[in-house]
C-alpha positions as CSV (number, residue, x, y, z in Angstrom):
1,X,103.1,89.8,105.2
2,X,100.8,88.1,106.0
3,X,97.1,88.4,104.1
4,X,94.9,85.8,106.4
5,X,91.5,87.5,106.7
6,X,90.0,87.6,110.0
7,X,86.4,88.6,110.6
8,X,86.1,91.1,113.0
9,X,83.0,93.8,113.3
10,X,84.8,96.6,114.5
11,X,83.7,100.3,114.2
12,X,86.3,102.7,112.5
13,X,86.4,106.3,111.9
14,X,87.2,107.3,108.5
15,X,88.5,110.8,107.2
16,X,88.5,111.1,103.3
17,X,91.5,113.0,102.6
18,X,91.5,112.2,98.9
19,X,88.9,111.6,96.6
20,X,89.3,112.3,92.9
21,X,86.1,110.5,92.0
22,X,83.8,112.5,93.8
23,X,86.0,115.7,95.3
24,X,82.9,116.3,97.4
25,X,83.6,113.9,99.7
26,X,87.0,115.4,100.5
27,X,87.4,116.1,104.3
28,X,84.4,114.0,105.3
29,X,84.3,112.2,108.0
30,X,82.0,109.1,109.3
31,X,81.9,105.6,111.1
32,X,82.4,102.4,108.8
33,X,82.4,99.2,110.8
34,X,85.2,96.5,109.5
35,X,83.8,93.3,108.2
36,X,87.3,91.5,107.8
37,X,90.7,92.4,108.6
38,X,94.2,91.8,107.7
39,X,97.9,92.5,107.7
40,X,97.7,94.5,104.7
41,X,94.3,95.5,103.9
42,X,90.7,95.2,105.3
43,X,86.9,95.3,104.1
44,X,84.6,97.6,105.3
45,X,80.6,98.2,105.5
46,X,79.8,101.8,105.0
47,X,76.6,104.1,104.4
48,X,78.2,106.0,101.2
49,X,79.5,105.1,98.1
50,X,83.4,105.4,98.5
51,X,84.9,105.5,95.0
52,X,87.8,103.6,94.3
53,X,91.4,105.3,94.3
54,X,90.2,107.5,97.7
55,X,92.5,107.6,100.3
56,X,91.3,107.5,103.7
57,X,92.5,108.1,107.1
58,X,91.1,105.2,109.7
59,X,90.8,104.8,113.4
60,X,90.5,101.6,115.1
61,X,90.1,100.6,118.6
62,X,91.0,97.1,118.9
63,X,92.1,95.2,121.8
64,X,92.3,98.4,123.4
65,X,94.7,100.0,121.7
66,X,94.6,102.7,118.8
67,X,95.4,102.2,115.5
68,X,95.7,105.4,113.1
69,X,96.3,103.9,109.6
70,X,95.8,105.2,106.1
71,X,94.6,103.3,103.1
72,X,93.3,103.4,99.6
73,X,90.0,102.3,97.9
74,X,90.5,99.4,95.7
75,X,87.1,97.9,95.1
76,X,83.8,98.8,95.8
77,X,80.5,97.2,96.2
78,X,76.4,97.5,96.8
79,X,74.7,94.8,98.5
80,X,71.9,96.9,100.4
81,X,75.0,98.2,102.0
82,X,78.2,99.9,100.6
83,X,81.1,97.7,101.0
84,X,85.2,98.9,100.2
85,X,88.2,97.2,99.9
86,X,91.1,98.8,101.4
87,X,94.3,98.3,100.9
88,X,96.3,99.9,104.1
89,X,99.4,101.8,103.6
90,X,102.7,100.4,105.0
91,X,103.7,104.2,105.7
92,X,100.8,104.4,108.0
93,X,102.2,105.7,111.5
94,X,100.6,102.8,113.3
95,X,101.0,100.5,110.4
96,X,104.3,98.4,112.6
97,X,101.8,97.6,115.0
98,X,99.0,96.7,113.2
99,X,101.0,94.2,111.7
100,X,102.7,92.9,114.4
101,X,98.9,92.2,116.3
102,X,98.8,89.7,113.2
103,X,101.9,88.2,114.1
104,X,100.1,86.9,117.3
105,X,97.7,85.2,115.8
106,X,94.8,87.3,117.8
């Protein structure tokens, strides 16, 4: 695996489908935008505090193609703006080709 980042503003939709920290936010949805990406994990800019240990759902556009991934919370961050490290899940059911986009370098 391979954990280069890559910067890349993207916009992503997010779904909470877990969140023990605050179970408010359970089965909310909003746009986060992706600050940096990788094989395994990516960091994103959002307008709410995301506790860490949530699971979200994520869709990306990129390069014209969709990417439905899953991943979990494990850091958090505010600098004016919220800011979450997620770590994707390898289950995801686009996750094989999410990684294989970094296998070509894009």
């Amino acid at each position: 695996m391979r954990l280069d980042r890559i910067e890349r503003e993207e916009n992503v939709l997010v779904d909470v489908i877990q969140c023990t920290g605050n179970p408010g936010l359970n089965a909310t949805s909003l746009s986060c935008r992706t600050v940096d990406v990788s094989e395994g994990g990516m960091k994103v800019s959002s307008d709410l505090d995301i506790p860490v240990a949530t699971v979200l759902g994520l869709r990306l556009d990129f390069s014209s193609e969709l990417y439905r991934l899953e991943g979990e919370v494990r850091w958090c961050k505010t600098e004016g703006k919220h800011y979450v490290g997620l770590l994707i899940d390898e289950d995801s059911p686009d996750y094989v080709n999410w990684a294989r986009m970094f296998q070509l370098d894009f």
